[in-house]
C-alpha positions as CSV (number, residue, x, y, z in Angstrom):
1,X,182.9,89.6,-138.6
2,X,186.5,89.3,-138.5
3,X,188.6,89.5,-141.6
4,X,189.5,86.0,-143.0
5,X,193.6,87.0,-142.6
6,X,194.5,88.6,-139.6
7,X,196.2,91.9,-139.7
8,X,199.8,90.5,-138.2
9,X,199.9,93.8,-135.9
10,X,196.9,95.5,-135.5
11,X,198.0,98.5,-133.3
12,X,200.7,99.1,-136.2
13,X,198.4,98.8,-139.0
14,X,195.7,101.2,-136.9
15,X,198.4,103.7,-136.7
16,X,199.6,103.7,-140.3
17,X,195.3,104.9,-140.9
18,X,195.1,106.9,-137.7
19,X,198.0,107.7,-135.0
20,X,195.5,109.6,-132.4
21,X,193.8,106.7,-132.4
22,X,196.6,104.5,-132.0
23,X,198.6,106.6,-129.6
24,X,195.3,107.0,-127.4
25,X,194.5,103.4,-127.1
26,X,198.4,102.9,-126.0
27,X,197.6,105.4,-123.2
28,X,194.7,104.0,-122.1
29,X,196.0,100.2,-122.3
30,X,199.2,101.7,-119.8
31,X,196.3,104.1,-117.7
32,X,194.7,100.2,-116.9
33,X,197.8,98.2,-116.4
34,X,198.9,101.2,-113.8
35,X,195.4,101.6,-112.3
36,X,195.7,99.0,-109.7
37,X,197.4,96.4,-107.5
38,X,197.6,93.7,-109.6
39,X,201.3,92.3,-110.2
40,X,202.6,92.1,-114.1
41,X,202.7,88.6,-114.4
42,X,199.1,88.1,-112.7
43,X,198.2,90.6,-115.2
44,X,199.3,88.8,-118.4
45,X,198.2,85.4,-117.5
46,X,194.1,87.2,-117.2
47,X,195.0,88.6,-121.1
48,X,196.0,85.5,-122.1
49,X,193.0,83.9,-120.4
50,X,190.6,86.5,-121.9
51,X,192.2,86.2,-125.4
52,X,191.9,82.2,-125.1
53,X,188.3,82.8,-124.8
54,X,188.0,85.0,-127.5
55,X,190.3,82.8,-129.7
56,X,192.0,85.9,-130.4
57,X,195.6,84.8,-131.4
58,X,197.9,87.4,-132.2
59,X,197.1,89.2,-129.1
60,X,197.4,86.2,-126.9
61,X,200.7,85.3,-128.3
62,X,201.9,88.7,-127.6
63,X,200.9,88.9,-124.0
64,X,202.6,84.7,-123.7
65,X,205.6,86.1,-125.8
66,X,205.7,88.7,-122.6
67,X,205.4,85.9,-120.0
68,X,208.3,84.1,-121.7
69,X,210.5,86.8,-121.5
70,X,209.5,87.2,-117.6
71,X,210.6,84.2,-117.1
72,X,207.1,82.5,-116.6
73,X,206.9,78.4,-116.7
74,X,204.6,77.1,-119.3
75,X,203.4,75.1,-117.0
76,X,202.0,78.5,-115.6
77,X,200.5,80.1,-118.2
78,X,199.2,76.4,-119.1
79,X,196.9,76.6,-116.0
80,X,195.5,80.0,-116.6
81,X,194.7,78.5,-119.9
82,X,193.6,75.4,-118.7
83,X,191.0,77.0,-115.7
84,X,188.7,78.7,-118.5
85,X,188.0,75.4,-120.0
86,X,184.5,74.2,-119.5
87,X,183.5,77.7,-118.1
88,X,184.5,80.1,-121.1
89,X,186.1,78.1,-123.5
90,X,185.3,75.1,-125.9
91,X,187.8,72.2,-126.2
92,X,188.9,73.5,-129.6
93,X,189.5,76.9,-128.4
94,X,191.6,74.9,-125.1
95,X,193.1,73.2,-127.9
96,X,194.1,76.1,-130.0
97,X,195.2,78.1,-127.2
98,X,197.5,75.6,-125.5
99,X,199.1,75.0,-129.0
100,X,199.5,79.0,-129.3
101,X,201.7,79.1,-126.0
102,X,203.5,75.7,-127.4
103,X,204.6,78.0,-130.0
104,X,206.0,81.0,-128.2
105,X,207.5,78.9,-125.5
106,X,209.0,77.0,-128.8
107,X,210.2,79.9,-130.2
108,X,211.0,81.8,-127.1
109,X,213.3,78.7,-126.3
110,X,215.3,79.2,-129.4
């Protein structure tokens, strides 16, 4: 079950209890992104799809805050959004999701 506030930075909060731990999942997280052919921006719109799904917030907004600074159009990382619904994803989660990138594009913007 998750906990009824999220931790606002998990990997930070894991390495305040363990740093191996923390510093291992880093390596592994750069071992995946490095592991293949897929481009950087193709790569951060499947995390934000997966964490859409998941309805996982802060990570999503952390992989959109990346596709902001890239340069990425909302209307982009809309769609990759959008083409979970009715396959993965509820219309609440749609919902929730869309307004997620609403708010880093927002804040990005600023």
């Amino acid at each position: 079950m998750l906990p009824s506030k999220p931790v606002e930075s998990a990997p930070d909060y894991v390495n305040s209890v363990n740093p191996t731990i923390a510093e291992n999942f880093h390596t592994l997280r750069q071992s995946l992104y490095a592991a293949g052919p897929i481009d950087f921006t193709t790569r951060e719109l499947i995390m934000i799809a997966v964490f859409a799904t998941a309805g996982y917030e802060m990570p999503f907004k952390n992989h959109a805050v990346r596709l902001a600074k890239a340069g990425v159009p909302l209307e982009t990382a809309r769609q990759a959004v959008l083409i979970t619904f009715a396959s993965t994803t509820t219309m609440v989660q749609l919902a929730a999701a869309l307004s997620w990138l609403d708010d880093v594009y927002a804040a990005s913007a600023s």
